[in-house]
PASEBA-1860 file (N, C-alpha, C; in nm, 3 decimals):
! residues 62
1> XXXXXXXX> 11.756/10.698/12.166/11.700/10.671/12.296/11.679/10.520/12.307 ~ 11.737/10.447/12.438/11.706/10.330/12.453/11.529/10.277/12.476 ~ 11.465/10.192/12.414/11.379/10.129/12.484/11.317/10.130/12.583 ~ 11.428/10.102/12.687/11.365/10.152/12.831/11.343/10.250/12.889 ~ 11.420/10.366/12.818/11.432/10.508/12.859/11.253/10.572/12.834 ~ 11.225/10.513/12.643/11.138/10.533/12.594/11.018/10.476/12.711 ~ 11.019/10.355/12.693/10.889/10.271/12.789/10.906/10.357/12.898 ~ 10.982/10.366/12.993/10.966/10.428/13.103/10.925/10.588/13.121
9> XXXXXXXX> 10.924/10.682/13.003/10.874/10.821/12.983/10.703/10.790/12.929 ~ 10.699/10.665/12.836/10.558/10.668/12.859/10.531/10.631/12.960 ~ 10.515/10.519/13.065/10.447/10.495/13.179/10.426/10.548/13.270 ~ 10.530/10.685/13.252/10.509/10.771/13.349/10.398/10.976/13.284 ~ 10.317/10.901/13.142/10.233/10.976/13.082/10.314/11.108/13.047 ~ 10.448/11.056/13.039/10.490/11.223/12.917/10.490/11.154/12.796 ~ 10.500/11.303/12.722/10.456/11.347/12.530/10.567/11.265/12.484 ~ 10.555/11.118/12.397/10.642/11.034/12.328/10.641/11.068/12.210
17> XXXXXXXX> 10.536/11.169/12.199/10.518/11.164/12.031/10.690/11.246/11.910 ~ 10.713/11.295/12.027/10.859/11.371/11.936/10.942/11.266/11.901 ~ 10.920/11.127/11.948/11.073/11.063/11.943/10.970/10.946/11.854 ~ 10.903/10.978/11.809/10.825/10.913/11.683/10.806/10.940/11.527 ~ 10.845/10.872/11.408/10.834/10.869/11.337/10.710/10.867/11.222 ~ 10.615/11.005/11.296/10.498/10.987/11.236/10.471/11.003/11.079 ~ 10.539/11.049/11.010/10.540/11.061/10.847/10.480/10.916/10.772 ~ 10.488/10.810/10.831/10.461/10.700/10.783/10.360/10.577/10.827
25> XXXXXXXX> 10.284/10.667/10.923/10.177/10.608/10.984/10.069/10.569/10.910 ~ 10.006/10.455/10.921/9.904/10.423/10.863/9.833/10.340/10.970 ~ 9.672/10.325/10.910/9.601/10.214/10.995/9.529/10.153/10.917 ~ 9.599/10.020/10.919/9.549/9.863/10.847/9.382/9.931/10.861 ~ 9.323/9.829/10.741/9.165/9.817/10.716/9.084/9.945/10.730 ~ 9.168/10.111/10.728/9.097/10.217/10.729/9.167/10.331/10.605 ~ 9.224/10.206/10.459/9.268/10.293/10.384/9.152/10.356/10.266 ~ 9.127/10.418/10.215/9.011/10.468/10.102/9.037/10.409/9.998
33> XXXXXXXX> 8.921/10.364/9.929/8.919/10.361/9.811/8.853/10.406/9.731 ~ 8.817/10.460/9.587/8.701/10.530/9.537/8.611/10.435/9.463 ~ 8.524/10.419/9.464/8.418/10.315/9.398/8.289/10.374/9.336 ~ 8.244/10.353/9.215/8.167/10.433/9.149/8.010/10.331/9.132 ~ 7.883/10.374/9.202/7.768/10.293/9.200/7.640/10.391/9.168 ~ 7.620/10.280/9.085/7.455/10.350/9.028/7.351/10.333/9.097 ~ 7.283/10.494/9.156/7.152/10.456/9.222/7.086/10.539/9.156 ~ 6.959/10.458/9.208/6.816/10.492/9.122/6.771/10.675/9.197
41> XXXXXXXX> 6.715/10.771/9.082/6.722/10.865/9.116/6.664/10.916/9.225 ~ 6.523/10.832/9.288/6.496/10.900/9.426/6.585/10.868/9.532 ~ 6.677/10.799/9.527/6.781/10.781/9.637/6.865/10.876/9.647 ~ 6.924/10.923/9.510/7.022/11.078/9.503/6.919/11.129/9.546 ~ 6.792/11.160/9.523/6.706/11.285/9.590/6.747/11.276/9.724 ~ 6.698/11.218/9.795/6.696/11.155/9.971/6.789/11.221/9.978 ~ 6.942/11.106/9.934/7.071/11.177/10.003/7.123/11.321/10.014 ~ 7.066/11.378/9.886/7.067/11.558/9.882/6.974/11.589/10.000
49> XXXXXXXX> 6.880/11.546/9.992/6.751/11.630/10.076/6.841/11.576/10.249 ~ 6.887/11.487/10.313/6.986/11.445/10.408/7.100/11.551/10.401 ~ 7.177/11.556/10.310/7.283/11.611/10.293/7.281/11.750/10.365 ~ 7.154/11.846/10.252/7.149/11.937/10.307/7.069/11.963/10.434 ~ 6.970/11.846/10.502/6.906/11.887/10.648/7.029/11.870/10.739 ~ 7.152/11.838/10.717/7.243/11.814/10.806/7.367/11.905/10.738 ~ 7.334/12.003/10.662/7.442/12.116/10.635/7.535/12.110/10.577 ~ 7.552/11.994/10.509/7.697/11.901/10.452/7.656/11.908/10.317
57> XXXXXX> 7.771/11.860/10.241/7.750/11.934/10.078/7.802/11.736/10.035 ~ 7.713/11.645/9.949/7.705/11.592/9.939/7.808/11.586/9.807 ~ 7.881/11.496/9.758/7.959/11.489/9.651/7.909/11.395/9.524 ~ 7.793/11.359/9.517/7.726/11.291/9.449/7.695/11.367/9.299 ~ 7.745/11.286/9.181/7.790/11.363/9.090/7.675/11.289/8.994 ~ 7.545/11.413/8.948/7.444/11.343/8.873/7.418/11.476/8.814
END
């Protein structure tokens, strides 16, 4: 598909996403990394006692 064919099916708000190569998408400055930090134990308390008033299962490994 030419360019213009493309530009001109978006501007007119149809679905571009088929003629896209999403397998290889990424977004700069939102990749993970894992990082391992020591906190003092009433802070793991808190974050459990948070964790679970908001239903979520905290991954904090102590």
């Amino acid at each position: 598909m030419k360019a213009q064919d493309f530009d001109e099916k978006f501007d007119n708000g149809e679905d571009v996403t088929s003629y896209l190569d999403l397998s290889t998408v990424r977004r700069p400055g939102y990749e993970q990394r894992r990082i391992n930090v020591d906190f003092p134990i009433w802070m793991i308390e808190a974050l459990d006692r948070e964790a679970a008033r908001r239903e979520c299962h905290s991954t904090v490994d102590h």
